[in-house]
ZATIDO-373882 format. One record per residue: x negated, y, z negated of N, C-alpha, C in turn. Coordinates in Angstrom, 3 decimals, decimal comma. Each point is the difference from the previous one (the first is absolute). Layout:
# residues N
R      n.X      n.Y      n.Z     ca.X     ca.Y     ca.Z      c.X      c.Y      c.Z
R        X        Y        Z        X        Y        Z        X        Y        Z
...
END
This chain:
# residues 122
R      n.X      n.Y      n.Z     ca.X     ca.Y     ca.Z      c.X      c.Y      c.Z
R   -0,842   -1,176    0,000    0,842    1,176    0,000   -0,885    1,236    0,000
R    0,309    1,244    0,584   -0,662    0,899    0,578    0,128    0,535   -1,866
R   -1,643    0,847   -0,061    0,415    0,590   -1,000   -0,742    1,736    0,016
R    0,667    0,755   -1,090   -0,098    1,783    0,375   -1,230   -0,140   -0,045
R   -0,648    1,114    1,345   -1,307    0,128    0,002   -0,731    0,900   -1,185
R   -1,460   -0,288   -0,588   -0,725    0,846   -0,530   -1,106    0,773    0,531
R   -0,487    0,747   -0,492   -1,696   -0,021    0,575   -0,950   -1,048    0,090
R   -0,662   -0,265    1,688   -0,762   -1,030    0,355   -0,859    0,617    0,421
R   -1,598   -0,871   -0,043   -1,319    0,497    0,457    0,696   -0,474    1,751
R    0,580   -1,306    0,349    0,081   -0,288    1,351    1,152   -0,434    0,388
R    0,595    0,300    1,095    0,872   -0,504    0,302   -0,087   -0,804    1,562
R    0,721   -1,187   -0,373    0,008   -0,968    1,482    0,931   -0,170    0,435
R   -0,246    0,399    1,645    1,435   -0,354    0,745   -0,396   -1,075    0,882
R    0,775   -1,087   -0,619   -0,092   -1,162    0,900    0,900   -0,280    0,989
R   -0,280   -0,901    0,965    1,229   -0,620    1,246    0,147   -0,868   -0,763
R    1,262   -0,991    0,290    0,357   -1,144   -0,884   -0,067   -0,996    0,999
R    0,068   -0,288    1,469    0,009   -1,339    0,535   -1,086    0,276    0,753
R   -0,414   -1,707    0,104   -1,911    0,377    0,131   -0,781    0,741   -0,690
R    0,698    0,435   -1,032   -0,995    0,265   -1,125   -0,133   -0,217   -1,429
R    1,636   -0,225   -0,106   -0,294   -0,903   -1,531    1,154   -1,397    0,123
R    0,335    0,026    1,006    0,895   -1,308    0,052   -0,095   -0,024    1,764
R    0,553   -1,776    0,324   -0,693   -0,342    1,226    0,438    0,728    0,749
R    0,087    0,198    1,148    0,562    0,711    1,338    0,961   -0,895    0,252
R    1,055    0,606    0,698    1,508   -1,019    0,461    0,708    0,612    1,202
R    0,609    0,020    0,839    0,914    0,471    0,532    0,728    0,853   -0,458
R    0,384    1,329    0,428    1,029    0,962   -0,871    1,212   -0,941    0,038
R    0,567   -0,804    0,839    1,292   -0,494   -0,272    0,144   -1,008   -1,349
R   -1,187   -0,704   -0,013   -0,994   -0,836   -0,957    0,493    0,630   -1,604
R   -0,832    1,063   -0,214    0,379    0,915   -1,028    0,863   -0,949   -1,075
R    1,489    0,063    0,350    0,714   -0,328   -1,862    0,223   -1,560    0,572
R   -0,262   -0,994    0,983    0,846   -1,016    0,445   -0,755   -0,988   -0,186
R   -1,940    0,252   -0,483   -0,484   -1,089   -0,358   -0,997    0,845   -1,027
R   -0,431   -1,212   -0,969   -0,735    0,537   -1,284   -1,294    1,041    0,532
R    0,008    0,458   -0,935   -1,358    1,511   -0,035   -1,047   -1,019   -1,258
R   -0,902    0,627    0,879   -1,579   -1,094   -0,567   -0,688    1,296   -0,336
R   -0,205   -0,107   -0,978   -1,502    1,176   -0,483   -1,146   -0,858    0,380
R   -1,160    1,172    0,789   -1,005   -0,713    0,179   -0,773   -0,084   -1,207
R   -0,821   -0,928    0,166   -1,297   -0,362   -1,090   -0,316    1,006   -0,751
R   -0,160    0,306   -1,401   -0,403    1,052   -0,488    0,469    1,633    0,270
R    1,192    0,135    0,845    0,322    1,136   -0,198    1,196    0,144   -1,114
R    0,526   -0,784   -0,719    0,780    0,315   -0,865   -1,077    0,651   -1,197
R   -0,894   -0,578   -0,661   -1,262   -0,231   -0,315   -0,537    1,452   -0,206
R   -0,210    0,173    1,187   -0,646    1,270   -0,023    0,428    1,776   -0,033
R    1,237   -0,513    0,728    0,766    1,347   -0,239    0,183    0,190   -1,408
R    0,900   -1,265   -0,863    0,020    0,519   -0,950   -1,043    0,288   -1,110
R   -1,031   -0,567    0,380   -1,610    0,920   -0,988   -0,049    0,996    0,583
R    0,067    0,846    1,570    0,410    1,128    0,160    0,754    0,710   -1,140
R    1,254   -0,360    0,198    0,976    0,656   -0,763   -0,357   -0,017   -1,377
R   -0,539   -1,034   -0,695   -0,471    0,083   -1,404   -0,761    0,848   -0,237
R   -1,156    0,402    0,725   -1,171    0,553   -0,207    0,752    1,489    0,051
R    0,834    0,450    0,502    0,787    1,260   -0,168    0,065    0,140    1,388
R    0,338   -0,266    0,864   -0,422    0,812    1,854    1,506   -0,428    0,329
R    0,653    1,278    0,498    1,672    0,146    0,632   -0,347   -0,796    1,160
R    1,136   -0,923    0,000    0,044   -1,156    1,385    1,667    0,194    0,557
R   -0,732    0,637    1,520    1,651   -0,044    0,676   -0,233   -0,824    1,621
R    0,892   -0,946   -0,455    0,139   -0,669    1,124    0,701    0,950    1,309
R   -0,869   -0,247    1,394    0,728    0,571    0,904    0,089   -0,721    1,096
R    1,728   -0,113    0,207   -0,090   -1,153    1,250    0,574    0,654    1,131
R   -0,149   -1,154    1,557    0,864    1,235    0,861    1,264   -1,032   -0,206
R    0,466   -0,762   -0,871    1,125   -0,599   -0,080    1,186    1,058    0,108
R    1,444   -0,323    0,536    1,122    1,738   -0,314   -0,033   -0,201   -1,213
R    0,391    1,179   -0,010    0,442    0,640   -1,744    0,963   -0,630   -0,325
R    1,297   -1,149    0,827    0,743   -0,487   -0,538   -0,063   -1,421   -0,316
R   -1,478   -0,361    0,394   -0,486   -1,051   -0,612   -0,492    0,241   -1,672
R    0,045    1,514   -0,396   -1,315   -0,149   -1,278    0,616   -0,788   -0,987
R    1,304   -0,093   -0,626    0,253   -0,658   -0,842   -0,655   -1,162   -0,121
R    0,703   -0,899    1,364   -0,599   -1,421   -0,035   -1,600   -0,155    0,041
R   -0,351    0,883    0,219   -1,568    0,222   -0,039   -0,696    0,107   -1,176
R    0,734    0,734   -1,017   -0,442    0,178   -1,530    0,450   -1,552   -0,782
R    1,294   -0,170    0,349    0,041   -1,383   -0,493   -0,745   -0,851    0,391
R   -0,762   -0,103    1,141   -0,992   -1,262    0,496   -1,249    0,436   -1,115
R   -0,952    1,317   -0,076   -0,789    0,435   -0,488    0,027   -0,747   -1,242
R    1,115    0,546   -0,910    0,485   -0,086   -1,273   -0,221   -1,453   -0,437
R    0,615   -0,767    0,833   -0,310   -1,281   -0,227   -1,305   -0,732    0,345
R   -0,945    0,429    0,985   -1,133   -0,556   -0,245   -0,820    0,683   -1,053
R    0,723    0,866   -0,576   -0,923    0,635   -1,525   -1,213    1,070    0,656
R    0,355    0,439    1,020   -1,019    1,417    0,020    0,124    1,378   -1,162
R   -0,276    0,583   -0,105    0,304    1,031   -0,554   -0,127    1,324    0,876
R    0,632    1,064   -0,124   -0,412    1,200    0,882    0,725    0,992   -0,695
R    0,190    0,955    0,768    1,088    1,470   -0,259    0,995    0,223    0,992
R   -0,881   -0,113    1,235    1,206    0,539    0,844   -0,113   -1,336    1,262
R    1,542   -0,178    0,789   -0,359    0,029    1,132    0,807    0,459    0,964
R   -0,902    0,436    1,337    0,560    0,725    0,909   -0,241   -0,748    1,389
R    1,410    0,254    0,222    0,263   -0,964    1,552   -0,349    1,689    1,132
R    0,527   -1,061    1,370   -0,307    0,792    1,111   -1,329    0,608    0,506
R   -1,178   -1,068   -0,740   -1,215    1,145    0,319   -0,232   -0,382    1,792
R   -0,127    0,791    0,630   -0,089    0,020    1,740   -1,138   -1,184    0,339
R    0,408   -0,873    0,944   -0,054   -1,072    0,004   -1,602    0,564    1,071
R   -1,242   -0,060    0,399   -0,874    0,735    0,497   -1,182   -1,079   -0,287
R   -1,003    0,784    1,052   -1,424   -0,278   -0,211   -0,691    0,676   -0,487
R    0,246    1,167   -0,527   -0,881    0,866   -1,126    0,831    0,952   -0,294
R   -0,275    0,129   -1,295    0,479    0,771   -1,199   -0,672    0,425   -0,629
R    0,151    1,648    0,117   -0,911    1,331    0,108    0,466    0,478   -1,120
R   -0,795    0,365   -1,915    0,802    0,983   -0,581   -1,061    0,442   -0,403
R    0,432    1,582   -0,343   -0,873    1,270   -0,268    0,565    0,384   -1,017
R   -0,953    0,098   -1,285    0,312    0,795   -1,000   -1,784    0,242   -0,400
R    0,612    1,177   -1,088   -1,370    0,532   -0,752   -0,581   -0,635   -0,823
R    0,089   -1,319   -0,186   -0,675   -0,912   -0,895   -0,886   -1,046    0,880
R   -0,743   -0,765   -0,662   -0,750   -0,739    0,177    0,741   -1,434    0,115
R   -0,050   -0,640    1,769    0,770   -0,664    0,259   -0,886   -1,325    0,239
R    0,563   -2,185   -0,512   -0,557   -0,894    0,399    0,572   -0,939    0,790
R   -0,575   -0,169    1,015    0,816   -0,836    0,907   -0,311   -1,288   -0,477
R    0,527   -1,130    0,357   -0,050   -1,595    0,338    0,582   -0,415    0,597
R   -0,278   -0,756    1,158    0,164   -0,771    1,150   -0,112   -1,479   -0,254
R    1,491   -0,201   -0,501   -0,153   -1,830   -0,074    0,211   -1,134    1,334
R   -0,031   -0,630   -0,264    0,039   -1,211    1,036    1,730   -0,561   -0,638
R    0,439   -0,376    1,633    1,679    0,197   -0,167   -0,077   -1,853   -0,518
R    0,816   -0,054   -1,109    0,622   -1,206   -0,347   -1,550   -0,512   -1,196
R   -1,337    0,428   -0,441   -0,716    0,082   -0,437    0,366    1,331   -1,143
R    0,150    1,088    0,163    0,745    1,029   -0,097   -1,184    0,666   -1,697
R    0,608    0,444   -0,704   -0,941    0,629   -1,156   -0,736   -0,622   -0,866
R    0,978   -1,742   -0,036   -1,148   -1,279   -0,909   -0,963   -0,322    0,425
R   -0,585    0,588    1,237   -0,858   -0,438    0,399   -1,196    0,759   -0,014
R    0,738    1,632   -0,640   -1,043    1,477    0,362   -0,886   -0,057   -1,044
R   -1,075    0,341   -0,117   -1,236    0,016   -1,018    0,473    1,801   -0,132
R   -0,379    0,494   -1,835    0,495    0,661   -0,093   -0,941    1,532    0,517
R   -1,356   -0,865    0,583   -0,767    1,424    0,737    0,132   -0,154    1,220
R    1,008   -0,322    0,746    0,181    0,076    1,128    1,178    0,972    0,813
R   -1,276    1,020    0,308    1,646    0,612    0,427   -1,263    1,782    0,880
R    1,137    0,414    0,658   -0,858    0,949    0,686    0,788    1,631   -0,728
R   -0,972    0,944   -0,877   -0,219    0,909   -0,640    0,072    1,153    0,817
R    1,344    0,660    0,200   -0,341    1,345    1,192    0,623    1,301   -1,612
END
């Protein structure tokens, strides 16, 4: 269950298919079981323990999110937010005045697989 945000040193916005549960067909989605991959239940939530705001962002519709939080919920992730509709693309460009970290996972391998100095620093 999503809970009120506080002050965090980091915050992570993750994709959720191919990256913390397997990849499926969008039709796929609610009609056959959702698999967390290896170690990403694991790790998000020592994310989240360690204090760092976790918002899932999928390009699932927004009138999927319910069933989407209930899948989450039940494989025991933890987070704050999540947000559907993110534009379905080959790169995703954001600009702000802070100090931003990328990671580039491998689809269906996804964040259980990321070592936690891996990642490109712009």
């Amino acid at each position: 269950m999503p809970l009120e945000p506080v002050k965090h040193t980091k915050c992570r916005v993750i994709d959720i298919d191919g990256t913390v549960v397997k990849k499926k067909a969008s039709q796929a989605y609610f009609t056959t079981p959702t698999e967390a991959l290896p170690g990403a239940v694991d790790k998000v939530n020592a994310w989240f323990d360690a204090g760092d705001y976790i918002i899932f962002w999928t390009a699932r519709p927004d009138k999927y999110k319910d069933k989407t939080i209930e899948i989450l919920d039940n494989l025991g992730f933890k987070y704050h937010e999540v947000v559907c509709g993110k534009p379905y693309c080959h790169e995703i460009h954001l600009y702000d005045d802070n100090d931003m970290v990328f990671h580039k996972v491998t689809r269906d391998i996804g964040i259980g697989g990321l070592l936690d100095n891996e990642y490109i620093f712009v």
